[in-house]
C-alpha positions in Angstrom: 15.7 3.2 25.3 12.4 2.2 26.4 10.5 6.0 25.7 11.9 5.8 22.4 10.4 2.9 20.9 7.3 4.3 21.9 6.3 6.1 18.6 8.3 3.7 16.4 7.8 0.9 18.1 7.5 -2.4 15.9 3.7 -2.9 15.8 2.8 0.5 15.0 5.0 0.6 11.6 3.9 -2.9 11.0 0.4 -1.5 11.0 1.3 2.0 9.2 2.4 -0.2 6.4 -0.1 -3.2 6.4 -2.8 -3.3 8.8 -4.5 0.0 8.2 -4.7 -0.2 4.4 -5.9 -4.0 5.0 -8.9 -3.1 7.0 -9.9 -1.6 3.8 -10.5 -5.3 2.8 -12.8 -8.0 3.8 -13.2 -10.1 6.4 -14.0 -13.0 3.8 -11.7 -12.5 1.4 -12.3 -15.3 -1.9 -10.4 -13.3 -4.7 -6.9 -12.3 -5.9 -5.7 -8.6 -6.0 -4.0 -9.0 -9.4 -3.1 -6.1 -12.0 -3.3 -6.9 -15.8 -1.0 -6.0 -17.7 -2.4 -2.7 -18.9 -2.2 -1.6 -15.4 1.3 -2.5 -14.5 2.3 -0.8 -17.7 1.1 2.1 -16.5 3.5 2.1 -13.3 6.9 3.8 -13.6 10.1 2.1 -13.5 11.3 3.0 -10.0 8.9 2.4 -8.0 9.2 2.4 -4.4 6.2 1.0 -3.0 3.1 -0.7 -5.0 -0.1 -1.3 -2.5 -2.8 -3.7 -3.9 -6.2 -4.2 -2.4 -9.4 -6.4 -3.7 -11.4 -3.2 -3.4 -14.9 -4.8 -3.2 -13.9 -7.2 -0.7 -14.2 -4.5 2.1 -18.2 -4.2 1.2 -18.7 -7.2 2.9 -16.8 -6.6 6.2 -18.5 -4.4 8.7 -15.4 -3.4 10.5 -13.9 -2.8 7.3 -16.7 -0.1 5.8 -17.3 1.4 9.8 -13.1 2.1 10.1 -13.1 3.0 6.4 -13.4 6.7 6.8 -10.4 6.4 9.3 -8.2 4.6 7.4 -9.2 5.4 3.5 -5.8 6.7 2.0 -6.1 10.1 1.3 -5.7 10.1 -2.3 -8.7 7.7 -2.3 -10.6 9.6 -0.3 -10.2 12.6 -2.5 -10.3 11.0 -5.8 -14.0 9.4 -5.0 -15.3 13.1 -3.7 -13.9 14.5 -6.8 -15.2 11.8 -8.9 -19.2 11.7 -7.4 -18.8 15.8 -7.9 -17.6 15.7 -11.2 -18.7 13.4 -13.0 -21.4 11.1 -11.1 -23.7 14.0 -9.7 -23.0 13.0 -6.4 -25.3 10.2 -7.0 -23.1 7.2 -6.8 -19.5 6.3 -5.4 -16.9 4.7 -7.1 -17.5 1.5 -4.8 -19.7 0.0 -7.4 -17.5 -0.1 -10.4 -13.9 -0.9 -8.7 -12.5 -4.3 -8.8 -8.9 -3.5 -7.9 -7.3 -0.6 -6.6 -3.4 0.3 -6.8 -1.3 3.0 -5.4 2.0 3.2 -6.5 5.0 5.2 -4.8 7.9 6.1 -7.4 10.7 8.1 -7.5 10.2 11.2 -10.7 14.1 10.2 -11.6 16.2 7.6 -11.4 18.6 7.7 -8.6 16.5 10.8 -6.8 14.7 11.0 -3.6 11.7 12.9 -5.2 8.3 10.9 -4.9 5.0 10.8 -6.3 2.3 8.8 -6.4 0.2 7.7 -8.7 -3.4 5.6 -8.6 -4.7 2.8 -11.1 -8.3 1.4 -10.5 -8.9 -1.4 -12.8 -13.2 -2.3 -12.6 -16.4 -1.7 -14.8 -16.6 1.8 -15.4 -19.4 3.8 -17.0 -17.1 5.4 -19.3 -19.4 7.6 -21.3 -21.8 8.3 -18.6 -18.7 10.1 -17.1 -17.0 11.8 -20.0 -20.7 12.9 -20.8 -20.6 14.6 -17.3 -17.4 16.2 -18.1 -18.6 17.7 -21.6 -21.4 18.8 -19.7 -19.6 21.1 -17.2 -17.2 22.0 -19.8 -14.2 20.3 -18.7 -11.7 20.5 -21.4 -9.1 17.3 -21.6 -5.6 18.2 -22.0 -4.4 15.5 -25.0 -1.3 13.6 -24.1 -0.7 12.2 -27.4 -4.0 9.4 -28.4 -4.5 9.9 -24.4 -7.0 12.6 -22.7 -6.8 13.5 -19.5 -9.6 15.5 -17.7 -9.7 17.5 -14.5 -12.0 16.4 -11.6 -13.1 19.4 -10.3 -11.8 22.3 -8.1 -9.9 18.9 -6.4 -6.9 19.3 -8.5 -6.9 15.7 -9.5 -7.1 14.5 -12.9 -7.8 10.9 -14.4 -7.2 9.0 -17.8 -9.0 6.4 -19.2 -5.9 4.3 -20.7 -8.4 1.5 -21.8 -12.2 1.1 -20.9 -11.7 -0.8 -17.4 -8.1 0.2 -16.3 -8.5 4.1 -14.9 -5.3 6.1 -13.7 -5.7 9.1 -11.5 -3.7 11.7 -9.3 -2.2 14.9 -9.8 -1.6 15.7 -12.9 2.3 15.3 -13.2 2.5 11.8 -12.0 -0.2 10.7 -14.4 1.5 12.0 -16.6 4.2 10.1 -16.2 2.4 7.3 -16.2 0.8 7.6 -19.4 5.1 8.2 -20.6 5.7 4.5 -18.9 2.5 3.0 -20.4 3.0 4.0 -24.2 6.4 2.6 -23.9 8.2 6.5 -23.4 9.5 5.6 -20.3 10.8 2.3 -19.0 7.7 0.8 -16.7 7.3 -1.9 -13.8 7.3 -3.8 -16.6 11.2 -4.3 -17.3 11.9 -4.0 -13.0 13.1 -7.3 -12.7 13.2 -7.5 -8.6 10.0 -5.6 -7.8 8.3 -7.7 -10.7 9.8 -10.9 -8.8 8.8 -9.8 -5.8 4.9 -9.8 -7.1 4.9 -12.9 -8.3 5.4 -14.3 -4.4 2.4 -11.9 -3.3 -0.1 -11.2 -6.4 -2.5 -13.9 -5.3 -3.5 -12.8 -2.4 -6.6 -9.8 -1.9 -4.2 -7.5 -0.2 -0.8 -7.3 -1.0 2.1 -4.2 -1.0 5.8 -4.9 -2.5 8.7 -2.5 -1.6 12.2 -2.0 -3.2 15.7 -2.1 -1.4 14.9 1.9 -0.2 11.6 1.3 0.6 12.4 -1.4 2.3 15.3 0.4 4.1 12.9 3.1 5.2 10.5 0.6 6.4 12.6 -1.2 8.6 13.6 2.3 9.9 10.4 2.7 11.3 10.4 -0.5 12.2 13.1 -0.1 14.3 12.6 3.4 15.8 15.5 4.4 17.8 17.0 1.3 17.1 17.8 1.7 13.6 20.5 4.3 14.3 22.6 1.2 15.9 25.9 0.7 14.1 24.3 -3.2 13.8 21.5 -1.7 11.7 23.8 1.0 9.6 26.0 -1.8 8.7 23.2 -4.3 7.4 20.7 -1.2 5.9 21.9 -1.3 2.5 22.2 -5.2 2.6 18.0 -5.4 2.4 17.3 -5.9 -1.3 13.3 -5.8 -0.9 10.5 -7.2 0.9 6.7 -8.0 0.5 3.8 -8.8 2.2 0.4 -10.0 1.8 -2.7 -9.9 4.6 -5.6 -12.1 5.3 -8.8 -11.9 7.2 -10.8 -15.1 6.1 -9.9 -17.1 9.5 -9.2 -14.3 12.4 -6.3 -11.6 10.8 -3.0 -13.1 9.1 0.0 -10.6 8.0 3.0 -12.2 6.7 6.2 -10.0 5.9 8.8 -11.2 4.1 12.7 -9.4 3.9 15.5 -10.4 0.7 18.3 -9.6 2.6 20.5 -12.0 0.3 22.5 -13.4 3.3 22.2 -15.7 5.9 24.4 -12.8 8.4 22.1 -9.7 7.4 19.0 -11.7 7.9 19.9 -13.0 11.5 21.1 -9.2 12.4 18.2 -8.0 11.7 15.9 -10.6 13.0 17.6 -10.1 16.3 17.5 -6.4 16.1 13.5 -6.6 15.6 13.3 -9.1 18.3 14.8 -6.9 20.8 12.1 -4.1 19.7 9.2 -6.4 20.3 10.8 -7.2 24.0 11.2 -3.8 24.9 7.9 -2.6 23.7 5.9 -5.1 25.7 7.5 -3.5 29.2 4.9 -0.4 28.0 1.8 -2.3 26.4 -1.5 -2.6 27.4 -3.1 -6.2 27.6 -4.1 -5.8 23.7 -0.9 -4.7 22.7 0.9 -7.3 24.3 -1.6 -10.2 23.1 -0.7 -9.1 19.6 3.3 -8.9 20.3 2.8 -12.1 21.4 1.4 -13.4 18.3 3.8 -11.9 16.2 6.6 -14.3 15.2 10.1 -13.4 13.8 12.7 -15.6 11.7 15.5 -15.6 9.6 16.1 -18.3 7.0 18.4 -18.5 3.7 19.0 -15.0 3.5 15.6 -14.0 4.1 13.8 -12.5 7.4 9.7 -13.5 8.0 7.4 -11.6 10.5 4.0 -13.1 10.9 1.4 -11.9 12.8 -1.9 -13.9 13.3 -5.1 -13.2 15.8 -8.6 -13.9 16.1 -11.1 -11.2 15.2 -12.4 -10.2 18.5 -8.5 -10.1 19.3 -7.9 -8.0 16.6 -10.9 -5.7 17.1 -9.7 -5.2 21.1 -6.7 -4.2 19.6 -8.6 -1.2 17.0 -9.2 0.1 20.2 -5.7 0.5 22.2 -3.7 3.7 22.3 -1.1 2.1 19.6 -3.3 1.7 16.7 -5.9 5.0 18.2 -2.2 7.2 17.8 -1.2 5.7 14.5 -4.8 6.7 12.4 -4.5 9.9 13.9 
């Protein structure tokens, strides 16, 4: 069993899903990652996953900006290439002008496994200075109704200015769909009750992420590794309603991960299911790794199941460096 937890293991997913994104923020973190309301219009119903981040934060951490490259999401990565090409002359980034930054995972129908994903930057943009650019280079919008949306590029990327500090961007079909949700076409994260509940316990911190039940169900999948093919899990799996977590760096590195399970009996299964994971993956760990299983705490309470993981920076910057977080950036 041992060999194969060793790609799924527990810490590994908990950092696929936290961790890496968080490095992206600071190391003195003093602000909220909130979305106004403009922004959260602009999110499809069924979303799966919503990642938050207090974007300028991560200028002031030096681990932060050296791993950045390493752990940038993609679409972020692209989107400011696209962006300096097309429409800032290579002269500037986007760092400058972003206050939050949002990544939303949703599903293109309701019911379906289909996913896309769409980004919202909310900030002080240079609005004119940009469409200028595009005019320049002759780069036509295509109208969505009183919206335009204009390509970035050879990237294949487009963006939309839904109001003069709240930008969405990605391909051009989730936007789209976006701009459906956010002039009321569609229904939005607006009217989902649970995801919008699960914000509320999460939206004041500078990092944040909140999942649905199959998002959820996914994560603790991966979570689990070989371990989540257990009849224990298969009968608690479609128990977990949704989960949220929120990350920390002002005083060493704080993750806290939180699981509606809705029952006392599906919490405590699956507390004792993780648990097990964490034992078996410290027989394989190096020093680091096992410093950090050690500090990582698991509970069950009211229906609910809580993971926290707290270390001090030099611990958490020894662990950057082991074999488990080296293979999951790859």
């Amino acid at each position: 069993m041992a060999s194969g937890f060793r790609r799924m293991e527990l810490l590994k997913a908990v950092l696929k899903y936290s961790i890496a994104p968080a490095l992206m923020a600071a190391a003195t973190l003093a602000q909220a990652a909130q979305l106004d309301t403009d922004a959260r219009g602009a999110i499809p119903h069924d979303v799966q996953q919503l990642v938050v981040i207090d974007y300028p934060a991560m200028q002031n951490s030096s681990s932060a900006m050296s791993l950045r490259d390493r752990v940038m999401p993609p679409e972020l990565k692209q989107f400011d290439d696209a962006l300096r090409k097309s429409a800032l002359n290579n002269k500037e980034s986007m760092d400058q002008y972003v206050d939050t930054l949002a990544f939303a995972l949703f599903r293109t129908s309701a019911g379906g496994d289909n996913l896309d994903t769409v980004g919202i930057a909310q900030g002080q943009f240079p609005v004119q200075d940009i469409l200028a650019s595009f005019k320049a280079q002759k780069f036509k919008p295509t109208p969505v109704r009183s919206n335009s949306i204009y390509p970035m590029g050879r990237s294949g990327m487009v963006l939309c200015f839904v109001d003069p500090s709240t930008m969405v961007f990605g391909d051009q079909d989730a936007v789209k769909k976006a701009l459906d949700a956010r002039d009321g076409l569609a229904p939005s994260m607006l009217t989902n009750g649970p995801m919008m509940g699960a914000m509320q316990s999460v939206d004041s911190n500078p990092l944040w992420s909140i999942l649905d039940d199959r998002g959820t169900q996914t994560m603790m999948r991966q979570l689990l590794g070989e371990a989540g093919s257990v009849t224990d899990f298969d009968s608690v799996k479609k128990r977990l309603q949704g989960s949220w977590y929120s990350m920390d760096f002002t005083h060493g590195v704080h993750f806290d991960l939180t699981i509606a399970t809705g029952d006392a009996f599906t919490a405590a299964t699956v507390s004792s299911l993780l648990s097990a994971a964490v034992m078996v993956r410290k027989m394989s760990s190096s020093d680091s790794e096992k410093q950090a299983l050690d500090a990582t705490s698991i509970a069950s309470n009211a229906g609910q199941l809580s993971i926290h993981f707290a270390s001090s920076d030099a611990q958490f910057v020894s662990l950057l460096q082991s074999p488990l977080f080296q293979g999951m950036v790859r």
